[in-house]
N, C-alpha and C positions, 0 to 999 in steps of 0.2 A: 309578283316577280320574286323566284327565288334571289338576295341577295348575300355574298358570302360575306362574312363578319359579322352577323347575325343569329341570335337564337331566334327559332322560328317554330309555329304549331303546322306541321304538313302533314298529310295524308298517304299513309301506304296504297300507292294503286297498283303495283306488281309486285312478285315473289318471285325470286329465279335461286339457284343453288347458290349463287355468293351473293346474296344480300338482297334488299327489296330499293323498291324506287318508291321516292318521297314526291308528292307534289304540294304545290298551295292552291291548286283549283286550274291553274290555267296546262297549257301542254308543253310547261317546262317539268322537268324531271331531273331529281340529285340522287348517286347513289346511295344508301346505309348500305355499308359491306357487313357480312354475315355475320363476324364477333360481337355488332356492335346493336345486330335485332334482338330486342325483350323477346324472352321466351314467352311463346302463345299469341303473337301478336299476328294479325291478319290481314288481311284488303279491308281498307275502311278506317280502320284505327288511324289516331291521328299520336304523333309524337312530338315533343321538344326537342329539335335538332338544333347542331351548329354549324353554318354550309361555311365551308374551307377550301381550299385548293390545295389538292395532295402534294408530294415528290414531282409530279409528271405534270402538273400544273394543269390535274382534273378537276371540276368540280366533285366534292362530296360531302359526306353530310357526315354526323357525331352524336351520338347520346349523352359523350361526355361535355360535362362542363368545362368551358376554356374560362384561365383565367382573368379573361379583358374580351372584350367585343368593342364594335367601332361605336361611339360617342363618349365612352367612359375613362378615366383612367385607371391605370395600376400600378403596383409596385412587381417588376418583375426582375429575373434572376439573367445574369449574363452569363451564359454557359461556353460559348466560345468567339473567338475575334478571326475574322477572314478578310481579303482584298476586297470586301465589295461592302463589309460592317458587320455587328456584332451579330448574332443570333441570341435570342432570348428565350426562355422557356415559358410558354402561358401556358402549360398544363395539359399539351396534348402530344403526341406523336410526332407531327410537325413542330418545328421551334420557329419562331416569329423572326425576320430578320431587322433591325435598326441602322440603315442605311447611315454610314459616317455624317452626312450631310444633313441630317434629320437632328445628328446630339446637339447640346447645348455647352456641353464638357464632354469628356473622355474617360467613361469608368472602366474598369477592370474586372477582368473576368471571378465571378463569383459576387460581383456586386449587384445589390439588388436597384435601379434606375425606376422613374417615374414617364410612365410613357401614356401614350391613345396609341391606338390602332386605329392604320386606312388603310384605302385603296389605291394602291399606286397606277400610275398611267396606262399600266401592261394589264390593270385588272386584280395583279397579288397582294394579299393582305402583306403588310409594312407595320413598322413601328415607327414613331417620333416623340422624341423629348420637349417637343414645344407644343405642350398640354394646355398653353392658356383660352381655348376656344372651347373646353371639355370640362374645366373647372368648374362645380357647383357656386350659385352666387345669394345661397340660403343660410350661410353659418349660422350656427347659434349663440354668436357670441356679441357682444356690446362693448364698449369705448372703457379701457383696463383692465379687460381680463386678460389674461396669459394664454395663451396657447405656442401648440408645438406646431411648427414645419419642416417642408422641407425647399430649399433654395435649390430653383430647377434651370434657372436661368437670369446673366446679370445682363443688365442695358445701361451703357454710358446715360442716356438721354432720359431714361425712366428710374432707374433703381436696380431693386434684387426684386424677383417674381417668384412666389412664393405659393406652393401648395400646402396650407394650413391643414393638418390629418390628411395629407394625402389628398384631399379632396376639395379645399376650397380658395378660394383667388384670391389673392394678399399681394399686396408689394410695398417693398421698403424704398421709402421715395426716395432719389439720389442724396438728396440734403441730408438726409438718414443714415447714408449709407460707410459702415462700418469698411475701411481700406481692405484690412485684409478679409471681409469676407469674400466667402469662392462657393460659384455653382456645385451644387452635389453636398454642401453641407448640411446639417440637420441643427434646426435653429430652435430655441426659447426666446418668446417675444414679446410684447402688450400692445396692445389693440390698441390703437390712437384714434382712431375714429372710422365710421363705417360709412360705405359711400350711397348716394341713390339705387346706383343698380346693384348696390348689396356685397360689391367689394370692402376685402378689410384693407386697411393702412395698419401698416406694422412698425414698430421700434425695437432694436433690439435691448436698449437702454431703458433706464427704470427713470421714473418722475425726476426731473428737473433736483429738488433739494435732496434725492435721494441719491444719485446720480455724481451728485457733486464730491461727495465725501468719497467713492470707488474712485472718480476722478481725481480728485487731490492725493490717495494715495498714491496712484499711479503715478501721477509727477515724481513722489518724493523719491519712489522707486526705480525712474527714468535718471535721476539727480544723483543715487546712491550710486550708479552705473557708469556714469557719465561725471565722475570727479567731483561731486557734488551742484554741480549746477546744469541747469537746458542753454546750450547755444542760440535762443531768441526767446522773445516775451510776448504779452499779450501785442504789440505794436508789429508784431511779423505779419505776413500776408495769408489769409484764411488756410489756400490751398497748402502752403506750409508748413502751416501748424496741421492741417486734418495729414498729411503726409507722415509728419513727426510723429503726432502722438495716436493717431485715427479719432480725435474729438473734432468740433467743431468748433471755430473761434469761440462762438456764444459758451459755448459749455466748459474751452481751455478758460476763457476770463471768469467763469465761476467757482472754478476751482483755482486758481490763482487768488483772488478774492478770499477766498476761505482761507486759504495756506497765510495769506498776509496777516487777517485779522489775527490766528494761531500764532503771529509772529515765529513762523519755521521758515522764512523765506523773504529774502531782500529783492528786488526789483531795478537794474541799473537801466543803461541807454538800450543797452544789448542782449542782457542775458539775465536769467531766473537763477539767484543763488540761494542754496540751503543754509540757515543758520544753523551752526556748532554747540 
């Protein structure tokens, strides 16, 4: 079965003046339009097409390469925004459309977005930014190394979802999870541990004692801001301190802890003051 969003090996069975008909054996038939036949090529030769739906919503076929086909993802280009969604560029004549309903966030035209292609109900190839079903779950990576992402999508209930190089399944578990970061970001991170079926866990944060010291600067630069002292201490309620500062109680009291021992920092009923 010819199916479009597909690179496929088919077979020239006719020649007509605009172009030859492709098949895969059975008595379906895709055009190749005539700019697009290798010079010398015959009835019988077989080619690497890419079956598409034109303008008119024909099937047809492509010598060139597109850049994304259905199971894989990409990084592709926003060329323009319309009432129905954005239009993408995968490298062909036609531009891919990304139906609003599809994003995760809202890029802007000339941004490059992480998508899959499918087949939408009507039969047209589509774009979506909810790439997690297309994700490789083979990285090459082990429990501290660094890698690069990019943040495709956030979930109250999960985290941040993360394509590691583009390409592989990561999420930053909610516990993790940095206040301000925002879908469409491009993130540096360490590998916390890898899962059975090959997923990473990601942090954006560095080792715990490492970690601490970025952290207690930060306070004291919060402090410098704010008249010299935090309006609560380690005794406020989690979700207030990660709101305040974007740390984690556990990680605010290690850096508090440090700051004391330093003697830079007094500790009352209510509030974190710098000492003079």
């Amino acid at each position: 079965m010819i199916k479009p969003g597909y690179i496929q090996k088919l077979k020239i069975v006719k020649k007509t003046d605009f172009g030859v008909y492709l098949s895969d054996g059975t008595e379906e038939k895709v055009l190749l339009p005539i700019k697009q036949v290798p010079a010398a090529s015959d009835i019988g030769d077989e080619l690497e097409a890419f079956v598409y739906l034109d303008s008119k919503d024909r099937i047809i076929a492509t010598v060139n390469r597109p850049l994304i086909t259905i199971g894989e993802a990409a990084l592709l280009k926003v060329k323009d925004v319309t009432r129905t969604g954005m239009f993408l560029d995968m490298g062909l004549e036609r531009d891919l459309l990304l139906p609003f309903r599809e994003q995760t966030y809202t890029p802007s035209v000339s941004d490059e977005v992480l998508v899959k292609m499918y087949l939408d109900k009507t039969g047209r190839l589509a774009a979506s930014m909810k790439v997690y079903d297309v994700l490789a779950l083979n990285a090459p990576y082990v429990k501290d190394d660094e890698v690069e992402g990019l943040v495709y999508e956030i979930s109250r209930n999960f985290g941040a979802f993360v394509a590691v190089d583009n390409r592989y399944s990561a999420l930053i578990p909610r516990k993790d999870l940095p206040t301000e970061l925002k879908a469409g970001e491009r993130i540096h991170a360490r590998v916390t541990g890898v899962k059975e079926d090959g997923k990473l866990d990601l942090s954006v944060h560095k080792k715990a004692y490492l970690q601490m010291n970025e952290d207690a600067d930060k306070l004291l630069e919060m402090m410098d801001k704010n008249g010299g002292k935090l309006d609560f201490n380690e005794k406020s309620e989690p979700w207030f301190i990660k709101e305040k500062t974007g740390m984690s109680k556990a990680a605010f009291k290690r850096a508090i802890g440090h700051l004391l021992k330093e003697r830079l920092i007094t500790i009352t009923e209510s509030e974190v003051v710098r000492k003079r």
